[in-house]
Residue frames as a rotation matrix with the C-alpha (Angstrom) as fourth column:
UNK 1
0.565 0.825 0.000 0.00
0.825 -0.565 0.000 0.00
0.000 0.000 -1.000 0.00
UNK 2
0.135 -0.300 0.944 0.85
0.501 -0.802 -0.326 3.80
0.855 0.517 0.042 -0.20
UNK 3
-0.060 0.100 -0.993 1.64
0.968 -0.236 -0.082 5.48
-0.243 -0.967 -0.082 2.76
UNK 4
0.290 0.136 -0.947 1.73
0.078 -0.990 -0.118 8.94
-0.954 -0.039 -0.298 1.14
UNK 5
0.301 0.233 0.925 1.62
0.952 -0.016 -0.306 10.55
-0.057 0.972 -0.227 -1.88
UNK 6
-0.754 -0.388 -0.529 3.35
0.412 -0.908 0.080 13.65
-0.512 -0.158 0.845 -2.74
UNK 7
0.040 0.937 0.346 0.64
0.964 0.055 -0.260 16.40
-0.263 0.344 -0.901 -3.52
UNK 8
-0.831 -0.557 -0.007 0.60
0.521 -0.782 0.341 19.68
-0.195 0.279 0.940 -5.35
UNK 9
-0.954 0.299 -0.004 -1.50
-0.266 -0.842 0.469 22.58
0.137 0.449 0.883 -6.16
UNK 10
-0.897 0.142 -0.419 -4.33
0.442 0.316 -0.840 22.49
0.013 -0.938 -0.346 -3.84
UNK 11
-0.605 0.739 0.297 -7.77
-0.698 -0.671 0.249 24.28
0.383 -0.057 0.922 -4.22
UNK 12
-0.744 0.640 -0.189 -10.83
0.423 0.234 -0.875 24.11
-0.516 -0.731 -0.446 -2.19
UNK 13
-0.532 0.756 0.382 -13.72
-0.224 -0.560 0.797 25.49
0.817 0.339 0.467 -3.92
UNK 14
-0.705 0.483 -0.519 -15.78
0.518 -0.149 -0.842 26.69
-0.484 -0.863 -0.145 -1.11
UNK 15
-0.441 0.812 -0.381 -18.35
-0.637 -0.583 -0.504 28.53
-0.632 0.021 0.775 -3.36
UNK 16
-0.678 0.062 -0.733 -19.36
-0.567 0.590 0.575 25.53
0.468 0.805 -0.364 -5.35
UNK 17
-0.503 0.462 -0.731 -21.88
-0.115 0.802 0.586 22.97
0.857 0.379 -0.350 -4.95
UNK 18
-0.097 0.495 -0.863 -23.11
0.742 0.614 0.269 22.70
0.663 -0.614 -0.427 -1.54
UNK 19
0.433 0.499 0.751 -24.72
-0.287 -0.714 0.639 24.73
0.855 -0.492 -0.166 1.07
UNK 20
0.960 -0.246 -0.130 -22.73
0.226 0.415 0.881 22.39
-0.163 -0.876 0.454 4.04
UNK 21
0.500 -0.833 0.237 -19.45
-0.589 -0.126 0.799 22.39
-0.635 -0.539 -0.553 5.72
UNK 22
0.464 0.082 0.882 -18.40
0.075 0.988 -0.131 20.14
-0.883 0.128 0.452 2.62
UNK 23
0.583 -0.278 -0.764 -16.15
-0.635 -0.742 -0.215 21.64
-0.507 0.610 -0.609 -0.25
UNK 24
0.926 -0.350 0.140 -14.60
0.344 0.632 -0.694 20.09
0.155 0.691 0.706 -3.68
UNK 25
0.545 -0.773 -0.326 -11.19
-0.227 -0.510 0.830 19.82
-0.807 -0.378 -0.453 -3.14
UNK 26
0.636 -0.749 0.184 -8.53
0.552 0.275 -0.787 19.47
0.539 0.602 0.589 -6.60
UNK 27
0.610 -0.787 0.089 -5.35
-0.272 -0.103 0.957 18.46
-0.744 -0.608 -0.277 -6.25
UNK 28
0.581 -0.621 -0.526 -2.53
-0.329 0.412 -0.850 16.83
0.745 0.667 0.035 -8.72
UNK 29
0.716 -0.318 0.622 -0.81
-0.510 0.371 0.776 14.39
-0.478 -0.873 0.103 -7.51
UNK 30
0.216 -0.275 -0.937 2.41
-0.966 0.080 -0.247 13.77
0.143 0.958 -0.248 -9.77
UNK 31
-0.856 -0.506 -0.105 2.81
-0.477 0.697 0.536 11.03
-0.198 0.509 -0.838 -12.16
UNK 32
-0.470 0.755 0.456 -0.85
0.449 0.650 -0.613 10.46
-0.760 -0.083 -0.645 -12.31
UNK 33
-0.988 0.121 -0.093 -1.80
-0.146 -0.567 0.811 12.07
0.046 0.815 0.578 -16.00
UNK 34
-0.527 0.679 -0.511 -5.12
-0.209 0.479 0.852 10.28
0.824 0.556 -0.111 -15.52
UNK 35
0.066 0.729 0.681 -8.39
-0.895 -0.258 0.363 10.51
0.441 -0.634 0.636 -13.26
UNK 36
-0.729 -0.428 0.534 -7.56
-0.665 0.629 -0.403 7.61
-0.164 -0.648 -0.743 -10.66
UNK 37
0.030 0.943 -0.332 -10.52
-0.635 0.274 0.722 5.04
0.772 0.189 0.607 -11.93
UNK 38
-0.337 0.048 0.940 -12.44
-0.782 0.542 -0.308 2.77
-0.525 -0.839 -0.145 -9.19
UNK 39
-0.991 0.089 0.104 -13.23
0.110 0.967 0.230 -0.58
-0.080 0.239 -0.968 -9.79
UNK 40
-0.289 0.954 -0.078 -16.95
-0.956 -0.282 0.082 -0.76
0.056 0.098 0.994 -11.20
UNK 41
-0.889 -0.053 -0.455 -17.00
-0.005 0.994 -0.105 -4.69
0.458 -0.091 -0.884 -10.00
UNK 42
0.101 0.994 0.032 -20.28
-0.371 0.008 0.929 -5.69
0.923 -0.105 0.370 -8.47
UNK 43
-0.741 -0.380 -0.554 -19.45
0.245 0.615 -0.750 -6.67
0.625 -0.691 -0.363 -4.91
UNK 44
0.142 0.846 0.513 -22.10
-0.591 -0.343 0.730 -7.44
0.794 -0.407 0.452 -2.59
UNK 45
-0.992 -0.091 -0.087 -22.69
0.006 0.653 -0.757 -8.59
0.126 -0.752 -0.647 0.99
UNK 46
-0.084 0.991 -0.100 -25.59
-0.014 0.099 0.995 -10.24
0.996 0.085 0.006 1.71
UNK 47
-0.964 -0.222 0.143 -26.98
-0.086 -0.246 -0.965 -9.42
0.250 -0.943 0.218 5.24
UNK 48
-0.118 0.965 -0.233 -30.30
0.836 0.223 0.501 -10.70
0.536 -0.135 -0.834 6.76
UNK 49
-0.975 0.190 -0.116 -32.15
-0.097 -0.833 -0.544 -7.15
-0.200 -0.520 0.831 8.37
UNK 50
-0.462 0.835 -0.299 -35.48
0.690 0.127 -0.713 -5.80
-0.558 -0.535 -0.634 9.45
UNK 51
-0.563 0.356 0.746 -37.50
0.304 -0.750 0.588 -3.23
0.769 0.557 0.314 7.76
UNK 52
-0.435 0.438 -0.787 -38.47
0.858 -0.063 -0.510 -1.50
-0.273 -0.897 -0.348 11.05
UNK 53
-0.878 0.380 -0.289 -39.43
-0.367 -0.925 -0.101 1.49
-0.305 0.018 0.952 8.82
UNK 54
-0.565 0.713 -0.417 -42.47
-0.315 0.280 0.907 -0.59
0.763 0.643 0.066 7.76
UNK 55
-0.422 0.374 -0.826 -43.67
0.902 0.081 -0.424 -1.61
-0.092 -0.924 -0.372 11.49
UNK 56
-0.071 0.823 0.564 -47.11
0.207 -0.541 0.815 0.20
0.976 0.175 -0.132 11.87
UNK 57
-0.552 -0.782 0.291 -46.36
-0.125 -0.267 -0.956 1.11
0.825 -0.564 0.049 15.01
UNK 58
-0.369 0.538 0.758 -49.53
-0.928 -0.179 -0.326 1.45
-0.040 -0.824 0.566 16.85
UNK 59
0.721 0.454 -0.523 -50.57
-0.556 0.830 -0.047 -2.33
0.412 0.325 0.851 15.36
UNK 60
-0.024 -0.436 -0.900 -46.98
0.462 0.793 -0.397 -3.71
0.886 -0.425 0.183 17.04
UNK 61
-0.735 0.043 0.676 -47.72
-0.656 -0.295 -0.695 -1.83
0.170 -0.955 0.245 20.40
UNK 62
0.266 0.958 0.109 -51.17
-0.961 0.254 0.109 -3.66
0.077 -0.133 0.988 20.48
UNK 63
0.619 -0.125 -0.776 -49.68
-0.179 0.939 -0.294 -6.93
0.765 0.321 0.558 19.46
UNK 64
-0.505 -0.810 0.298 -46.96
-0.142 -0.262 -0.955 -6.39
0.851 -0.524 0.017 22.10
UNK 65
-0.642 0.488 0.591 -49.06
-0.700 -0.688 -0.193 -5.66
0.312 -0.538 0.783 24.86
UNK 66
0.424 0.842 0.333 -51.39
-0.864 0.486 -0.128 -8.55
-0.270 -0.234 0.934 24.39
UNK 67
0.555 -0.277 -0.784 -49.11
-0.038 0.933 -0.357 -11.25
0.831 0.228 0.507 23.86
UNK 68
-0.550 -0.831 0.082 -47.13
-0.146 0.000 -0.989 -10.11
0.822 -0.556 -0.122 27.20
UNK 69
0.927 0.300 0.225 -48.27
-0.341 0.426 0.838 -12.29
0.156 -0.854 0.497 30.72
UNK 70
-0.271 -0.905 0.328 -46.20
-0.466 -0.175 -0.867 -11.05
0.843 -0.388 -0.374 33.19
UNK 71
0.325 0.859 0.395 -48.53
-0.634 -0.112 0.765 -12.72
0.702 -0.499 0.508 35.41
UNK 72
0.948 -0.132 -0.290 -46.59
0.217 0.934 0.283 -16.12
0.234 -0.331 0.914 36.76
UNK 73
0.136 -0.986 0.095 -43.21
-0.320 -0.134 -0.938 -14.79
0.938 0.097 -0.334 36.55
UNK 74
0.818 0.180 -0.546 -41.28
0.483 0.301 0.822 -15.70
0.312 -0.937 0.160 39.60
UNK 75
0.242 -0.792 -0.561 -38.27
0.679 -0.275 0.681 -13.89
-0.693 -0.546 0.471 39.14
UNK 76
0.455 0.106 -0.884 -36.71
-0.248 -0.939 -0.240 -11.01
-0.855 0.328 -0.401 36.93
UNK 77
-0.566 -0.806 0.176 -34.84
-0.413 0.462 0.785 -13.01
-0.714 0.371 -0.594 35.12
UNK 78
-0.558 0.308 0.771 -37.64
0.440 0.897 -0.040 -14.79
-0.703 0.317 -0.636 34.08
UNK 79
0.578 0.806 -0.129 -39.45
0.414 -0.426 -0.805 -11.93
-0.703 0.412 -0.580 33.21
UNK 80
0.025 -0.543 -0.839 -36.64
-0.687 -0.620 0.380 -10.17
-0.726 0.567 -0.388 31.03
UNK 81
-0.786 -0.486 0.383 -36.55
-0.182 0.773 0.607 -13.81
-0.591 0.407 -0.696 29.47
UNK 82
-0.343 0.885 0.314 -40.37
0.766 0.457 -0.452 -13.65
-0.544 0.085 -0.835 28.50
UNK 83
0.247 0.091 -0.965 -40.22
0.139 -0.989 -0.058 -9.97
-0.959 -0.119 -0.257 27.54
UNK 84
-0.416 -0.767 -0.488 -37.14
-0.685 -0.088 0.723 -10.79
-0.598 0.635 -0.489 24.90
UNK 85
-0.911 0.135 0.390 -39.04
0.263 0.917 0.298 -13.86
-0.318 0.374 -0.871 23.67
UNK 86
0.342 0.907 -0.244 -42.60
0.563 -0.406 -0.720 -11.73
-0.752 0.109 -0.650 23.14
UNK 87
0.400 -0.107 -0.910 -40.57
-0.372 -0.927 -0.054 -8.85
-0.838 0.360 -0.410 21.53
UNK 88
-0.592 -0.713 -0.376 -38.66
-0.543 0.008 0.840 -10.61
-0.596 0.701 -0.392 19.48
UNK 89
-0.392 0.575 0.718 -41.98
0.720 0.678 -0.150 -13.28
-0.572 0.458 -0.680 18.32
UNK 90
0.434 0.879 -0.200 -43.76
0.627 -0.453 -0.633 -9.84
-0.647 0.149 -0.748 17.42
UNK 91
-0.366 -0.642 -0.674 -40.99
-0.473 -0.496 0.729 -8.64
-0.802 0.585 -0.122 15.48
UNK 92
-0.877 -0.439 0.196 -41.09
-0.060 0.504 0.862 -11.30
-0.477 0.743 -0.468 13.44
UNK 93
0.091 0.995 0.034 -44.67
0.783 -0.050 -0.620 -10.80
-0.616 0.083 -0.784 12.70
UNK 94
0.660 0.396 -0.638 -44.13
0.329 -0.916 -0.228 -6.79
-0.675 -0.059 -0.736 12.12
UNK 95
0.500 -0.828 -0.254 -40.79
-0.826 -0.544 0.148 -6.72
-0.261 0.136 -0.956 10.92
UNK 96
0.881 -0.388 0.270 -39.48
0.219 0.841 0.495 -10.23
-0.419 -0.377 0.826 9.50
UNK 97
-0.008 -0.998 -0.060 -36.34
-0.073 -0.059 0.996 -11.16
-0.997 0.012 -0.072 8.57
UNK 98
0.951 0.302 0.067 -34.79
0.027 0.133 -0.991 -10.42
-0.308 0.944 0.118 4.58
UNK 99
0.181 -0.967 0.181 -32.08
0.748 0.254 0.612 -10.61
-0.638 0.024 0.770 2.72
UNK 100
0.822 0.368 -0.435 -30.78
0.120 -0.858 -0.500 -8.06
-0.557 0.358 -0.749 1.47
UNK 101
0.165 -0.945 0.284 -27.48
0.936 0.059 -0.346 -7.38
0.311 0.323 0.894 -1.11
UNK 102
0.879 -0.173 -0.444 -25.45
0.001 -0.931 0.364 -4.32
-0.477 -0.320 -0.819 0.18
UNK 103
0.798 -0.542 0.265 -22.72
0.168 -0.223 -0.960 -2.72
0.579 0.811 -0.086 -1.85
UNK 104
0.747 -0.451 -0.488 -19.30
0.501 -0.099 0.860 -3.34
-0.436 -0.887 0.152 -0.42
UNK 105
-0.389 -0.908 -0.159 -16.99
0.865 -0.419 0.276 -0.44
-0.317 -0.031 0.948 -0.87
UNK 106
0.603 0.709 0.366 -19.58
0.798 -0.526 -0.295 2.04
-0.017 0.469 -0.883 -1.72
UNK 107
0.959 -0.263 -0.105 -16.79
-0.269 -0.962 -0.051 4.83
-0.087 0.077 -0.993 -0.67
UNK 108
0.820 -0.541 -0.188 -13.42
0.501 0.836 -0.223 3.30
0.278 0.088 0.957 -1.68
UNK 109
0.276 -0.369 0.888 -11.97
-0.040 -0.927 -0.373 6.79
0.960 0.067 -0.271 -0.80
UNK 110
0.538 0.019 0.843 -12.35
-0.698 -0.550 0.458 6.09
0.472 -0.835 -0.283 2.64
UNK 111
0.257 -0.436 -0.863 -10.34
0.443 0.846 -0.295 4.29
0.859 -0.307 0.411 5.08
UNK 112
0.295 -0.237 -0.926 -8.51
0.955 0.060 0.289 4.65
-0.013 -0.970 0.245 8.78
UNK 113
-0.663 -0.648 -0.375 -6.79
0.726 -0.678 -0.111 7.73
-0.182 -0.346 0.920 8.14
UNK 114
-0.378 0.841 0.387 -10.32
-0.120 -0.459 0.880 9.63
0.918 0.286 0.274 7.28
UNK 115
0.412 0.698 -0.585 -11.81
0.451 0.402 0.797 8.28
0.792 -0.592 -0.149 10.53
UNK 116
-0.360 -0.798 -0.483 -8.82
0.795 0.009 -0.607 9.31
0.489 -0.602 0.631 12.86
């Protein structure tokens, strides 16, 4: 990998494109004559998730609610165990599981030294 890269002639355009704290930056970076290209490869991870924006909210409160009998419990334990098992039966009702394909590298720009 690259640790650094000598860079030259710098600009920020700060009156361009965007109304946020965001700003196009050109640079040159020599020996590159040519626009760095990313890979246009299809990589995907598949990842099983909820669609909790689709949960009608006041239909899983109801459903919630009336499937929960806290009534026998004998200990907390048991109840937190009956709680998680109620919440998680009515998920699957409201909210099942799907598969979905997510795009892996969507920003190939980024990495550790961006995060720091």
């Amino acid at each position: 990998g690259v640790d650094s890269l000598p860079i030259k002639d710098v600009v920020v355009e700060v009156d361009k494109g965007t109304t946020s704290d965001h700003h196009l930056v050109f640079l040159d970076i020599p020996g590159h004559n040519s626009p760095l290209q990313v890979s246009k490869g299809k990589a995907f991870e598949t990842k099983d998730v909820r669609e909790f924006k689709k949960i009608d909210i006041e239909e899983f409160r109801h459903d919630l609610f009336c499937s929960l009998s806290m009534a026998d419990l004998k200990s907390v334990d048991e109840a937190v165990d009956v709680y998680q098992k109620t919440t998680e039966y009515v998920l699957d009702k409201h909210a099942p599981y799907t598969t979905r394909n997510f795009k892996i590298g969507k920003s190939p720009w980024w990495n550790s030294n961006c995060a720091a």
